[in-house]
Structure formats: C-alpha cells, structure tokens
PDB file with SEQRES, HELIX, SHEET and CRYST1 records, atoms N, CA, C and O in Angstrom:
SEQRES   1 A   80  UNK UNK UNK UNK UNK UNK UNK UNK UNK UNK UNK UNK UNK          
SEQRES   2 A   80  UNK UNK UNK UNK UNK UNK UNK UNK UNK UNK UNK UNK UNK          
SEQRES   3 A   80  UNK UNK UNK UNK UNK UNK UNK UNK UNK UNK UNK UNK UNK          
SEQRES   4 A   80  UNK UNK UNK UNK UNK UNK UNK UNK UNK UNK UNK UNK UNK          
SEQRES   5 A   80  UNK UNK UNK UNK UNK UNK UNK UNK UNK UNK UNK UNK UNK          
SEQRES   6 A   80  UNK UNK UNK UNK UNK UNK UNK UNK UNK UNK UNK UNK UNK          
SEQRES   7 A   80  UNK UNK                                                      
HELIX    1 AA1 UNK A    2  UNK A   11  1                                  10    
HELIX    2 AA2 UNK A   13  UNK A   19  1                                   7    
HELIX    3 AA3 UNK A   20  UNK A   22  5                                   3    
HELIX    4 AA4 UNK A   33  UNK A   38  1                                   6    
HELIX    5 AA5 UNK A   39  UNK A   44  3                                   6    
HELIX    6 AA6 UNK A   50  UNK A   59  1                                  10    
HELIX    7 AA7 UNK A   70  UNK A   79  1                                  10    
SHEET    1 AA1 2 UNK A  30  UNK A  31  0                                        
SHEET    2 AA1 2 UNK A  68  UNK A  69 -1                                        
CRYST1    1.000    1.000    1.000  90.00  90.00  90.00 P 1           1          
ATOM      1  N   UNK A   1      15.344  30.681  16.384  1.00  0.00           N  
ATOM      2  CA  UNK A   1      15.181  29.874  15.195  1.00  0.00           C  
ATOM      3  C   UNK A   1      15.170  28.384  15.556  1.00  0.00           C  
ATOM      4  O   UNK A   1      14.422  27.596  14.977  1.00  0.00           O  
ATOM      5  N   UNK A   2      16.050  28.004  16.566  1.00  0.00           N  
ATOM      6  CA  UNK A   2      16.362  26.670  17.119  1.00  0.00           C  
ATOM      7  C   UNK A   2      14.851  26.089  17.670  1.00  0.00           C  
ATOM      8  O   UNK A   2      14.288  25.037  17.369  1.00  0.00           O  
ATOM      9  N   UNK A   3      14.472  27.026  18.465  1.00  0.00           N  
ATOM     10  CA  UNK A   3      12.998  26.928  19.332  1.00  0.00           C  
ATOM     11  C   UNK A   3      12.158  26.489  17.980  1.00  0.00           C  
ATOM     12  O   UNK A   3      12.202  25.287  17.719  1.00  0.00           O  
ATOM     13  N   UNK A   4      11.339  27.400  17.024  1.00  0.00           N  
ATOM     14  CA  UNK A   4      10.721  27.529  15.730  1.00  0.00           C  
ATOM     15  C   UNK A   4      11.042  25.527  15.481  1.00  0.00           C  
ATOM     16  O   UNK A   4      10.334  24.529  15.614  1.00  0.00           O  
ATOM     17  N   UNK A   5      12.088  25.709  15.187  1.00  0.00           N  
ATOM     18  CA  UNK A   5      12.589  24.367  14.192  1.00  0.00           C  
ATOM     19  C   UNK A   5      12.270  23.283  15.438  1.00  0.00           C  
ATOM     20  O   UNK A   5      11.770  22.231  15.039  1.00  0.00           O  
ATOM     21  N   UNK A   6      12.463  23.374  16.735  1.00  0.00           N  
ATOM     22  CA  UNK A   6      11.966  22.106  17.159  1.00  0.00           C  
ATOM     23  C   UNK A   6      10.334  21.630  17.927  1.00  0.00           C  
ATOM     24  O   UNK A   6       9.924  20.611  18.482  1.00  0.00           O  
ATOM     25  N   UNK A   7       9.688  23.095  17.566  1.00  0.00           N  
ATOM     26  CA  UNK A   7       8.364  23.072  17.796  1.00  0.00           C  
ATOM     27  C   UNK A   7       7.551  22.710  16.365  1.00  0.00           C  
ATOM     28  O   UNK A   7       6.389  22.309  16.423  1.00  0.00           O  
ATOM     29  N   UNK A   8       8.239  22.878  15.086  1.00  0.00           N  
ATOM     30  CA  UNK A   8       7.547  22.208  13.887  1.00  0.00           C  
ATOM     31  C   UNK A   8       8.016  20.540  13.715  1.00  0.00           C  
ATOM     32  O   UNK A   8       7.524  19.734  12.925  1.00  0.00           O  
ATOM     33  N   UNK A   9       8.781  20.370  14.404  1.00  0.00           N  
ATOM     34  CA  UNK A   9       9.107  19.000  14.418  1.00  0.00           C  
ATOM     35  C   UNK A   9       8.676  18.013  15.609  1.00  0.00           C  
ATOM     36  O   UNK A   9       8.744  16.784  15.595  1.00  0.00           O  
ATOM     37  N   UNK A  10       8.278  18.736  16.506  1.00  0.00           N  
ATOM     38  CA  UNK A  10       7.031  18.487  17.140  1.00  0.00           C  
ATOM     39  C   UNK A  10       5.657  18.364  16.725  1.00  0.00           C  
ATOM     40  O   UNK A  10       4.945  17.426  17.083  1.00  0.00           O  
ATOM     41  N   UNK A  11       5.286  19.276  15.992  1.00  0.00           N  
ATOM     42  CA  UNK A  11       4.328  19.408  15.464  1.00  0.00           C  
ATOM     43  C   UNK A  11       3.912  18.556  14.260  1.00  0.00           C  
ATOM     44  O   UNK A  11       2.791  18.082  14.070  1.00  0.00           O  
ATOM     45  N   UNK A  12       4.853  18.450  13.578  1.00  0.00           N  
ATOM     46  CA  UNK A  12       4.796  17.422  12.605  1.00  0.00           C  
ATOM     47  C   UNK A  12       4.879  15.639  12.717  1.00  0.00           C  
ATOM     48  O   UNK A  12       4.546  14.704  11.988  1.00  0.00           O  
ATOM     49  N   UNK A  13       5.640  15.818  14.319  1.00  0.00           N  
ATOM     50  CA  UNK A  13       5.439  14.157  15.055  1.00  0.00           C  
ATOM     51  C   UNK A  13       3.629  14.059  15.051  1.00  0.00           C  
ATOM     52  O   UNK A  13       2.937  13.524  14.186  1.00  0.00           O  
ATOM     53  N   UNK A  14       3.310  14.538  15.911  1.00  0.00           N  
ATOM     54  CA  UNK A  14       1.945  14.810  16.139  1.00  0.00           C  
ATOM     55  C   UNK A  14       0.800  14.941  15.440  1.00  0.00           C  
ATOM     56  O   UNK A  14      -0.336  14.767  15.882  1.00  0.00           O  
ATOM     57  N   UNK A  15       1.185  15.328  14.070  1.00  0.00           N  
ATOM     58  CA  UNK A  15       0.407  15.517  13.322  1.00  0.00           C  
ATOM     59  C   UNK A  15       0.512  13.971  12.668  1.00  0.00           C  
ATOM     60  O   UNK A  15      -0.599  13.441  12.675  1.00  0.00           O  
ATOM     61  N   UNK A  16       1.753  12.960  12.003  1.00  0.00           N  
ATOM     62  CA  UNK A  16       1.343  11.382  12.240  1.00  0.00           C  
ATOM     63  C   UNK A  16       0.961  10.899  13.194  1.00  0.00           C  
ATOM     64  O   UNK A  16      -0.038  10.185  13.115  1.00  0.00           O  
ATOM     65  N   UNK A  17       1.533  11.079  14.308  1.00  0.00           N  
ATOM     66  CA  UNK A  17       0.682  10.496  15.215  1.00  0.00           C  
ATOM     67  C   UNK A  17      -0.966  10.445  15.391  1.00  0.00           C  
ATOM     68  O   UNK A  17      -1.598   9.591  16.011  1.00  0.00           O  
ATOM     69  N   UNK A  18      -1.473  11.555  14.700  1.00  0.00           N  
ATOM     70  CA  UNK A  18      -2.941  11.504  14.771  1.00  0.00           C  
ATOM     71  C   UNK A  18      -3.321  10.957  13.567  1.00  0.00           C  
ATOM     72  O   UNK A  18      -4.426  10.432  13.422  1.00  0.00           O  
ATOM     73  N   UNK A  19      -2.164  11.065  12.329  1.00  0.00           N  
ATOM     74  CA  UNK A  19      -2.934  10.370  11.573  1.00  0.00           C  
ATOM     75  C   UNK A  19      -2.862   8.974  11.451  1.00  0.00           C  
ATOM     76  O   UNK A  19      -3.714   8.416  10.760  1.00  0.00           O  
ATOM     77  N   UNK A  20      -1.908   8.255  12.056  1.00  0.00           N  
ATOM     78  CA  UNK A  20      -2.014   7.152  12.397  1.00  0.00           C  
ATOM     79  C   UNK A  20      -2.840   6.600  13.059  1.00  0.00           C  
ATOM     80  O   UNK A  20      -2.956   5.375  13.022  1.00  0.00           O  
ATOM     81  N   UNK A  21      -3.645   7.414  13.857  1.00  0.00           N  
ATOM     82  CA  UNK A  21      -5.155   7.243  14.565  1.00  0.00           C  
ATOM     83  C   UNK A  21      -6.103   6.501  14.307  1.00  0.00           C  
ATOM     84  O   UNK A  21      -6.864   5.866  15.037  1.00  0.00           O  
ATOM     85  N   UNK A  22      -5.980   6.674  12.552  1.00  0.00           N  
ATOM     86  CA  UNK A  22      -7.518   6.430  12.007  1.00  0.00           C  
ATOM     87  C   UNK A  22      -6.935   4.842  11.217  1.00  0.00           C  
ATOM     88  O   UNK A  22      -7.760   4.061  10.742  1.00  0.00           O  
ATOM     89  N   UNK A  23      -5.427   4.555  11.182  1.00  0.00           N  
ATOM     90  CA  UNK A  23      -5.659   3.791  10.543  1.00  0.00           C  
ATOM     91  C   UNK A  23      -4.079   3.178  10.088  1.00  0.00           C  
ATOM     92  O   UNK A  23      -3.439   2.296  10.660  1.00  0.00           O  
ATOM     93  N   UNK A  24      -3.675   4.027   8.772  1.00  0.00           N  
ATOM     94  CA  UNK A  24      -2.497   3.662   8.380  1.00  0.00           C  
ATOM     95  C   UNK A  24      -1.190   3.706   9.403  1.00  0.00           C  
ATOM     96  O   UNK A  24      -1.105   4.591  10.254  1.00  0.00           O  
ATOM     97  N   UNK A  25      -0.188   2.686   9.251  1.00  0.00           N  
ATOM     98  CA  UNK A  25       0.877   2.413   9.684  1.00  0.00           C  
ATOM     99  C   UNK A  25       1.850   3.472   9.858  1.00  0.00           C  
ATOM    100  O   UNK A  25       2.631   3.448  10.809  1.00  0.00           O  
ATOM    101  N   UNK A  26       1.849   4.699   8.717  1.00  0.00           N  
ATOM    102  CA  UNK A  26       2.678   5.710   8.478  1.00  0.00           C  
ATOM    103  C   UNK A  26       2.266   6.628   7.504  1.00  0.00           C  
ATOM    104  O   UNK A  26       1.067   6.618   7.222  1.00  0.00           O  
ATOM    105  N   UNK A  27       2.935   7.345   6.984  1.00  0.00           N  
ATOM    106  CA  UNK A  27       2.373   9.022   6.174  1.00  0.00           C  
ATOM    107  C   UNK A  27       2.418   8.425   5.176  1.00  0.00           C  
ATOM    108  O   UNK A  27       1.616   9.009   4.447  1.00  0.00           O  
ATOM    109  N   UNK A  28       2.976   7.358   4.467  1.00  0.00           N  
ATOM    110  CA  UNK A  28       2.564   6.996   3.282  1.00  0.00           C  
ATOM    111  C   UNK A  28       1.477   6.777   2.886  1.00  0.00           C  
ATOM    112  O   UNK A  28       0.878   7.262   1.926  1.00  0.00           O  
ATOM    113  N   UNK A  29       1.025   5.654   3.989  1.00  0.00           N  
ATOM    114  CA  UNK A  29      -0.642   5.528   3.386  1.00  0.00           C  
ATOM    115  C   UNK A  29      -1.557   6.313   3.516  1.00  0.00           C  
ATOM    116  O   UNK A  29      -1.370   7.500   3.783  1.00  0.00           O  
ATOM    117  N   UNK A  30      -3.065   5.618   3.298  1.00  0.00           N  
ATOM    118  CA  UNK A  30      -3.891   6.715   3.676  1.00  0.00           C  
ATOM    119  C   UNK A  30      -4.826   6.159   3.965  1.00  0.00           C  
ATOM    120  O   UNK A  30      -4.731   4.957   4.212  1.00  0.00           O  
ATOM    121  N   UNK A  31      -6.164   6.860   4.049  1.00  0.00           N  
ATOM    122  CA  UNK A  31      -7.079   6.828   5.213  1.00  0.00           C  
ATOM    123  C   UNK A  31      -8.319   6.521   4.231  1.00  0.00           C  
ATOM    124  O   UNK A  31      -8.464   7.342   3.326  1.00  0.00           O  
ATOM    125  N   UNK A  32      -9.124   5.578   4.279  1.00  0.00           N  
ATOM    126  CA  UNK A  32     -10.162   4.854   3.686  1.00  0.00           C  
ATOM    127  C   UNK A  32     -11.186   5.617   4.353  1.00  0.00           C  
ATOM    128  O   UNK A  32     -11.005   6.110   5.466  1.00  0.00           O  
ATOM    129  N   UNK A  33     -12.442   5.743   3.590  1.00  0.00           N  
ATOM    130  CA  UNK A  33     -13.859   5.874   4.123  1.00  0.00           C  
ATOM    131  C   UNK A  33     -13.899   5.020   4.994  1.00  0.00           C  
ATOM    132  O   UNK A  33     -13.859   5.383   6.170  1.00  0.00           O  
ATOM    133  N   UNK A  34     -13.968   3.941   4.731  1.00  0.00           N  
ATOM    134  CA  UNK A  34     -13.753   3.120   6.015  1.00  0.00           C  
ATOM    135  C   UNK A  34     -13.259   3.278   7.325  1.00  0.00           C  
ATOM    136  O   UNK A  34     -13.910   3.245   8.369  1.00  0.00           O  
ATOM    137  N   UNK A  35     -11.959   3.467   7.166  1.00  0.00           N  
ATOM    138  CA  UNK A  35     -11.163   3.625   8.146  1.00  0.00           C  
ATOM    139  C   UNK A  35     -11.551   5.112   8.749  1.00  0.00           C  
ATOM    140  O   UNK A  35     -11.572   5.328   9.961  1.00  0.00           O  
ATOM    141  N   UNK A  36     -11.744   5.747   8.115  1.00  0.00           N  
ATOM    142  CA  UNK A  36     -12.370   6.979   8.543  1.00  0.00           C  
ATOM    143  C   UNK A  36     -14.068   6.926   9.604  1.00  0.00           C  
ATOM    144  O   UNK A  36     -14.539   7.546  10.558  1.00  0.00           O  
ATOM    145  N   UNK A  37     -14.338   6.190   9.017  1.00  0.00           N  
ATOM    146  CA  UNK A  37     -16.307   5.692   9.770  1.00  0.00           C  
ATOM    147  C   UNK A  37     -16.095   4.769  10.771  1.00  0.00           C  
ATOM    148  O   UNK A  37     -16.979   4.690  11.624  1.00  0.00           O  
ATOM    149  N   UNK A  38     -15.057   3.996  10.876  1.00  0.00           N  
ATOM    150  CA  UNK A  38     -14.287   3.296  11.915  1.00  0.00           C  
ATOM    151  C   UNK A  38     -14.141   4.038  13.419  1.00  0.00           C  
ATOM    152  O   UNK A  38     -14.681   3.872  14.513  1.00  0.00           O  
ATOM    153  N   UNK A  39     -12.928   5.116  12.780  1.00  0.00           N  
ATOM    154  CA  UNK A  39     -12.668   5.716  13.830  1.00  0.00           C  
ATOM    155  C   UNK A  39     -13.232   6.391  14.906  1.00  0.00           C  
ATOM    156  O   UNK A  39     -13.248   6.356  16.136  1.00  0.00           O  
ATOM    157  N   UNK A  40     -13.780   7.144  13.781  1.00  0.00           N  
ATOM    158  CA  UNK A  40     -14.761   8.169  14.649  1.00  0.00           C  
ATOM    159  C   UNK A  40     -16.455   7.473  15.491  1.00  0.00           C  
ATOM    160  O   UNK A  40     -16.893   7.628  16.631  1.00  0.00           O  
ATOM    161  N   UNK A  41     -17.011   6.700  14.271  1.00  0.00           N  
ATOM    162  CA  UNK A  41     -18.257   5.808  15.419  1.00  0.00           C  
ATOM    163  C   UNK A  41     -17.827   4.892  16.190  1.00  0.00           C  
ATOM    164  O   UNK A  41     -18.599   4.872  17.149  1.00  0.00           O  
ATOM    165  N   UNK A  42     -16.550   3.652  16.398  1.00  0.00           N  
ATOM    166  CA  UNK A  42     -16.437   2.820  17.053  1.00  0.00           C  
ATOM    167  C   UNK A  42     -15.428   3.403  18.079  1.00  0.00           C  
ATOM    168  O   UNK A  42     -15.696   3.590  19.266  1.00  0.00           O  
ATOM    169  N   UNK A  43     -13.894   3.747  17.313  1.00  0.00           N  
ATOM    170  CA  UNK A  43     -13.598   4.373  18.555  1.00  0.00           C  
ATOM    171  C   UNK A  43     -13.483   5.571  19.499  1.00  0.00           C  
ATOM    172  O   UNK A  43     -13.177   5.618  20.690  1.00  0.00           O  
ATOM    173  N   UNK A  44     -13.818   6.525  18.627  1.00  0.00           N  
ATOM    174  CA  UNK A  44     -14.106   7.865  19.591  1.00  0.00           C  
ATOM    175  C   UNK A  44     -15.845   8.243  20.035  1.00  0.00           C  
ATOM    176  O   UNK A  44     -16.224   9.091  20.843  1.00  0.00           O  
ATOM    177  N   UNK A  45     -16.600   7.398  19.288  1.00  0.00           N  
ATOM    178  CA  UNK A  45     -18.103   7.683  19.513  1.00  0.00           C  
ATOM    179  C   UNK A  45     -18.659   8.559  18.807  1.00  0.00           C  
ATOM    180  O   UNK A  45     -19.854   8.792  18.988  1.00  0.00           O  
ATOM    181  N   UNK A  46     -18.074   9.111  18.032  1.00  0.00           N  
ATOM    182  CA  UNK A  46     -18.650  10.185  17.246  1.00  0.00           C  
ATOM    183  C   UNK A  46     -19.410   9.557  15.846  1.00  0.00           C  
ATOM    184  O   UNK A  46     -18.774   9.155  14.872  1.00  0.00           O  
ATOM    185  N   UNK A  47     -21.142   9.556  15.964  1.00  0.00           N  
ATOM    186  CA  UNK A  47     -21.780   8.839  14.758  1.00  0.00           C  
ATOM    187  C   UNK A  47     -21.903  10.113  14.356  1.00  0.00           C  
ATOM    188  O   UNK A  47     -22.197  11.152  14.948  1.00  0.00           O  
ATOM    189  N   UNK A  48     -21.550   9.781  12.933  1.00  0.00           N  
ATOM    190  CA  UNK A  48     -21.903  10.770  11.805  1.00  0.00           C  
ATOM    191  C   UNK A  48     -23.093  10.280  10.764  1.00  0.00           C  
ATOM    192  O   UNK A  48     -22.643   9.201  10.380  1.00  0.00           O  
ATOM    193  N   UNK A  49     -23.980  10.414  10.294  1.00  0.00           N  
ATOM    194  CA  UNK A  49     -24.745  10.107   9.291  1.00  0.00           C  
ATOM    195  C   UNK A  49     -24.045   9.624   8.004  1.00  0.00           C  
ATOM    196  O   UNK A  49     -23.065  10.349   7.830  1.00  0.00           O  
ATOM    197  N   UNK A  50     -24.140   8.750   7.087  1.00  0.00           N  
ATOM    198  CA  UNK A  50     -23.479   8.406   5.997  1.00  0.00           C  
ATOM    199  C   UNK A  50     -23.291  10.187   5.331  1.00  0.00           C  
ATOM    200  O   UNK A  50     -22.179  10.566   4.964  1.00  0.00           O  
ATOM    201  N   UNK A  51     -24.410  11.040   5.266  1.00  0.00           N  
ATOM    202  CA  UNK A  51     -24.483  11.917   3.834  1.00  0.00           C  
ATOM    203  C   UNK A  51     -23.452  12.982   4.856  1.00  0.00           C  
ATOM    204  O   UNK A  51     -23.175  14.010   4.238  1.00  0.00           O  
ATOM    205  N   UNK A  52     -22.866  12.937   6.219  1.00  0.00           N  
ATOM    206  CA  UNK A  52     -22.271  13.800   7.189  1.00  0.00           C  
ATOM    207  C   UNK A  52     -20.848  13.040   6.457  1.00  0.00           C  
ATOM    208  O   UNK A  52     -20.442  13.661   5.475  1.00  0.00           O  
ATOM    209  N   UNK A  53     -20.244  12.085   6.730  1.00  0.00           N  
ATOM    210  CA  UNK A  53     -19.791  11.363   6.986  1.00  0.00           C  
ATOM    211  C   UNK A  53     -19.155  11.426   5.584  1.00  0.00           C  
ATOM    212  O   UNK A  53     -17.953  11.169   5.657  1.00  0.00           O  
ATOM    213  N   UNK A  54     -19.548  11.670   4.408  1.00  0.00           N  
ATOM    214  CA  UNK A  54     -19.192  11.167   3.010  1.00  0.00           C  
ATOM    215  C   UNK A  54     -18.695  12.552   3.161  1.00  0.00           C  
ATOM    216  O   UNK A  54     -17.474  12.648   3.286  1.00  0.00           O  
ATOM    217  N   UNK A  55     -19.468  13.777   3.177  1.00  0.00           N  
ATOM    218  CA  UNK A  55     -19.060  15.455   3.183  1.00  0.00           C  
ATOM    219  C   UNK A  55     -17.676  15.353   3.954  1.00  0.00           C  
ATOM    220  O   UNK A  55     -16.712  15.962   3.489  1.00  0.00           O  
ATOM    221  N   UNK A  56     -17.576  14.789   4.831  1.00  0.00           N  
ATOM    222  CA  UNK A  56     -16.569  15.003   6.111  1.00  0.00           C  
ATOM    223  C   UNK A  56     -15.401  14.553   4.639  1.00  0.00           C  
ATOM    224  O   UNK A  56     -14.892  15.350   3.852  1.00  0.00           O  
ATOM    225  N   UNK A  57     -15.285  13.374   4.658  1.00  0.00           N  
ATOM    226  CA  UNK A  57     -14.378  12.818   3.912  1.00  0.00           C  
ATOM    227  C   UNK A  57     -14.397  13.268   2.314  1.00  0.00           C  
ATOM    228  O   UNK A  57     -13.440  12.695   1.793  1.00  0.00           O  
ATOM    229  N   UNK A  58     -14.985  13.930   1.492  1.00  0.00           N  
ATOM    230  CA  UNK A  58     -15.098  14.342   0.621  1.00  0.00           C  
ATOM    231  C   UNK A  58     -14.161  15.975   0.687  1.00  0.00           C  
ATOM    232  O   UNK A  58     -13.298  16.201  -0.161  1.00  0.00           O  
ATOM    233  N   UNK A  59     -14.416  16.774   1.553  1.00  0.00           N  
ATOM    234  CA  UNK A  59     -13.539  18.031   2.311  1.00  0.00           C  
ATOM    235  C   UNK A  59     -12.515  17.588   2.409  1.00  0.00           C  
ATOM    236  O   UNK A  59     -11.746  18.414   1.917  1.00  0.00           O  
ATOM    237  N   UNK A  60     -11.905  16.640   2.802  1.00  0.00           N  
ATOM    238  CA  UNK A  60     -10.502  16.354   3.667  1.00  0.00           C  
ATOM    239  C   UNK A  60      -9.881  15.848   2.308  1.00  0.00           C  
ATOM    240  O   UNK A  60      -8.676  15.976   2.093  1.00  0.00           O  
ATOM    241  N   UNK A  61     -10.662  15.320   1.479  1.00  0.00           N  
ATOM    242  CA  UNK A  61      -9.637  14.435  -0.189  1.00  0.00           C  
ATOM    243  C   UNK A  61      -9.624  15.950  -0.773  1.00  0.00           C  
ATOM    244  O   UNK A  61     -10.688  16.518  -1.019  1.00  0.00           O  
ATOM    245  N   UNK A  62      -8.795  16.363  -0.911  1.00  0.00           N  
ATOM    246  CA  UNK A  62      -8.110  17.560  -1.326  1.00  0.00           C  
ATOM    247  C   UNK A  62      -7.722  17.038  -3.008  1.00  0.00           C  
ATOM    248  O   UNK A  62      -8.028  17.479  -4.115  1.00  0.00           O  
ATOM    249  N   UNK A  63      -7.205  16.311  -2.706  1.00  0.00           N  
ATOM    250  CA  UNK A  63      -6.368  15.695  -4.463  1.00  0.00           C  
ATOM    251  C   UNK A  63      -7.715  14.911  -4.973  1.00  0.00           C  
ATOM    252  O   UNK A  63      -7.663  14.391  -6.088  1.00  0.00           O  
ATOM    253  N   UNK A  64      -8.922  14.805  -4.202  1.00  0.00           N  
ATOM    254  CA  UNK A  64     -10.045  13.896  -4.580  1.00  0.00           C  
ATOM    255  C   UNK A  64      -9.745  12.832  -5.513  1.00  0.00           C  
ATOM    256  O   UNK A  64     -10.082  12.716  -6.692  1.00  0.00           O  
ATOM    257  N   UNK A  65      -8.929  11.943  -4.645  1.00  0.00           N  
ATOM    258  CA  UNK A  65      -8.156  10.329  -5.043  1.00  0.00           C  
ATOM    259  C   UNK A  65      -9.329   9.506  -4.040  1.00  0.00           C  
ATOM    260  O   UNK A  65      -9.037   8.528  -3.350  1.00  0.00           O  
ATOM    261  N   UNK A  66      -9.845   9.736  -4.068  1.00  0.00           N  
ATOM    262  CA  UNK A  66     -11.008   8.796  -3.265  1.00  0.00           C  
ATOM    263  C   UNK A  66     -10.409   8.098  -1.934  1.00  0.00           C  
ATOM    264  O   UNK A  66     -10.724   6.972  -1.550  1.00  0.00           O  
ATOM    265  N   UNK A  67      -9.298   9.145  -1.164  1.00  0.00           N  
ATOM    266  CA  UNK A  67      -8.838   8.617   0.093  1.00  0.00           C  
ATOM    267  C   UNK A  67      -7.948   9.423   0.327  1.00  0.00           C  
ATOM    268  O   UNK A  67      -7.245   9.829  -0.599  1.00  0.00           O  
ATOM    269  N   UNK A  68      -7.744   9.891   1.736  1.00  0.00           N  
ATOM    270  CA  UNK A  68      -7.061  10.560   2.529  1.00  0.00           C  
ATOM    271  C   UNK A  68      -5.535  10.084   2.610  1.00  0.00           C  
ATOM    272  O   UNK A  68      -5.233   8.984   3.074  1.00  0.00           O  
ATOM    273  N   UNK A  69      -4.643  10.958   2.143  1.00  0.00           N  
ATOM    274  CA  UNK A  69      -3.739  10.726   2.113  1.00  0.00           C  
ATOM    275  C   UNK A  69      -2.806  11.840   3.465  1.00  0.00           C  
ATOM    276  O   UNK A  69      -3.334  12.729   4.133  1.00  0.00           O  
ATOM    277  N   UNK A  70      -1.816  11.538   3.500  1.00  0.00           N  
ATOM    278  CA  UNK A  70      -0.874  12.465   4.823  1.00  0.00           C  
ATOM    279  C   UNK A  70      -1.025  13.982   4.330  1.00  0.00           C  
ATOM    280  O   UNK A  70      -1.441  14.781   5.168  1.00  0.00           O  
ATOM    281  N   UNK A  71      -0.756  14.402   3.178  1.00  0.00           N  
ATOM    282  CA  UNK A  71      -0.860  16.049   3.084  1.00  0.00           C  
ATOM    283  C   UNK A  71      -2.300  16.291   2.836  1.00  0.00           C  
ATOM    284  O   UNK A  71      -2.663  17.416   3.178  1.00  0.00           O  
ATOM    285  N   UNK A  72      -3.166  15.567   2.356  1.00  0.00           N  
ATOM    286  CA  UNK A  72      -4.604  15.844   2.660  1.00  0.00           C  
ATOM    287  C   UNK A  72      -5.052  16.090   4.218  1.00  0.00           C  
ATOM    288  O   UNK A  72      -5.960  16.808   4.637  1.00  0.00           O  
ATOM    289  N   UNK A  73      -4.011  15.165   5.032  1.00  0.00           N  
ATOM    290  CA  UNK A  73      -4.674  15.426   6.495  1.00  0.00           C  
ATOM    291  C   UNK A  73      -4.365  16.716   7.025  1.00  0.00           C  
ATOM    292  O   UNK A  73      -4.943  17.594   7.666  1.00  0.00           O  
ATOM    293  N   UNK A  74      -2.907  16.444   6.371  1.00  0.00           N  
ATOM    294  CA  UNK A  74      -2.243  17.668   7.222  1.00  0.00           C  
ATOM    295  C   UNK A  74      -2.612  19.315   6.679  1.00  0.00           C  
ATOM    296  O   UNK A  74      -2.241  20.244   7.396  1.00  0.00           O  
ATOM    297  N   UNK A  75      -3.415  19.623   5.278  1.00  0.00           N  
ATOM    298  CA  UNK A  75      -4.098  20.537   4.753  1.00  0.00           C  
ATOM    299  C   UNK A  75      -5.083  20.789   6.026  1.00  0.00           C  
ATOM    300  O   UNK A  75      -4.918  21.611   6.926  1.00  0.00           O  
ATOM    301  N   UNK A  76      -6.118  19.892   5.866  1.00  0.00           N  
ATOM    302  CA  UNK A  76      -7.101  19.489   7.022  1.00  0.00           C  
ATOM    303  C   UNK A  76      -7.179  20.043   8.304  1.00  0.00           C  
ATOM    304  O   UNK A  76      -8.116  20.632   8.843  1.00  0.00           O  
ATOM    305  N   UNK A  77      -5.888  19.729   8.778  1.00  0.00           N  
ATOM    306  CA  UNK A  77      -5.764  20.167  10.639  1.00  0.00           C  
ATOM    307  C   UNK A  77      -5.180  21.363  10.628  1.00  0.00           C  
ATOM    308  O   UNK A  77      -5.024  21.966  11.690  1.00  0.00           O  
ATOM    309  N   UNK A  78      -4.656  22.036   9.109  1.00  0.00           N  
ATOM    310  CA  UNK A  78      -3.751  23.080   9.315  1.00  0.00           C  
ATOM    311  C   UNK A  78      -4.579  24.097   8.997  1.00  0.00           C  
ATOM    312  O   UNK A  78      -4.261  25.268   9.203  1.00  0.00           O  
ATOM    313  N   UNK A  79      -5.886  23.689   8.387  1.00  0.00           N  
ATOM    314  CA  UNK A  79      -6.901  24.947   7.897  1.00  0.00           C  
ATOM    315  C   UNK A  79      -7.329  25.385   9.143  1.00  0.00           C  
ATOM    316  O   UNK A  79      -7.299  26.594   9.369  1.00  0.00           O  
ATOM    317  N   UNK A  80      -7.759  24.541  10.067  1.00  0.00           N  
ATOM    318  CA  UNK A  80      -8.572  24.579  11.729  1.00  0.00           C  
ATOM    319  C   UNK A  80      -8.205  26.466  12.094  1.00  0.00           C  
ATOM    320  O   UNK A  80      -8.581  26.975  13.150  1.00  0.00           O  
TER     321      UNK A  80                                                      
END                                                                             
C-alpha cells in the first residue's frame, strides 16, 4: 500500500511538472491556446496546423472554459 501511495505521488509530481511545461507557474492556472501553440511549435517543434491545433486544445478543455486547466490536463494524460 506504502509502494501504491508513493508511486501516485510521484506520479502526480510529474504530472505538474509537465504541466508546468506549457506554461503556468502551478496547478492552479491554466494553459492558453497560446501557451499551448507556444509550446509545442517553438519549443518542442511540433507544428500543428491552426484547425489541428484548435481540435488538440478543444479535446483537452474538458469543462470547455476556453483553457486548460490542471484536471483537464490530468483527464488528458490519464485517458493515453
């Protein structure tokens, strides 16, 4: 149980840590189209097409608040 509990708390470091990736400071905030088209074409290289790019981020807004918030991400990486 000990193992379990410190591999989700691992897991859950990690999972801000990536979402801090794209942008926000911490799990409070969240993640802009912007900041989202940022990440992926300038710093990882990955160009997406605007109509790719809007879908991408349109999937991931779960609460469709017009921005990625921490349990939107974490829905996101946990569907994978």
């Amino acid at each position: 149980m000990a193992n379990e509990m410190q591999r989700d708390h691992l897991e859950g470091e990690e999972l801000i840590e990536a979402f801090k990736g794209f942008g926000p400071t911490n799990e409070k905030d969240s993640i802009s189209y912007e900041m989202l088209r940022q990440t992926l074409n300038e710093d990882e290289g990955i160009v997406l097409s605007e109509y790719e790019l809007t879908e991408l981020f349109e999937m991931a807004d779960y609460d469709k608040d017009a921005k990625i918030g921490y349990t939107d991400f974490c829905r996101l990486m946990m569907a994978r």
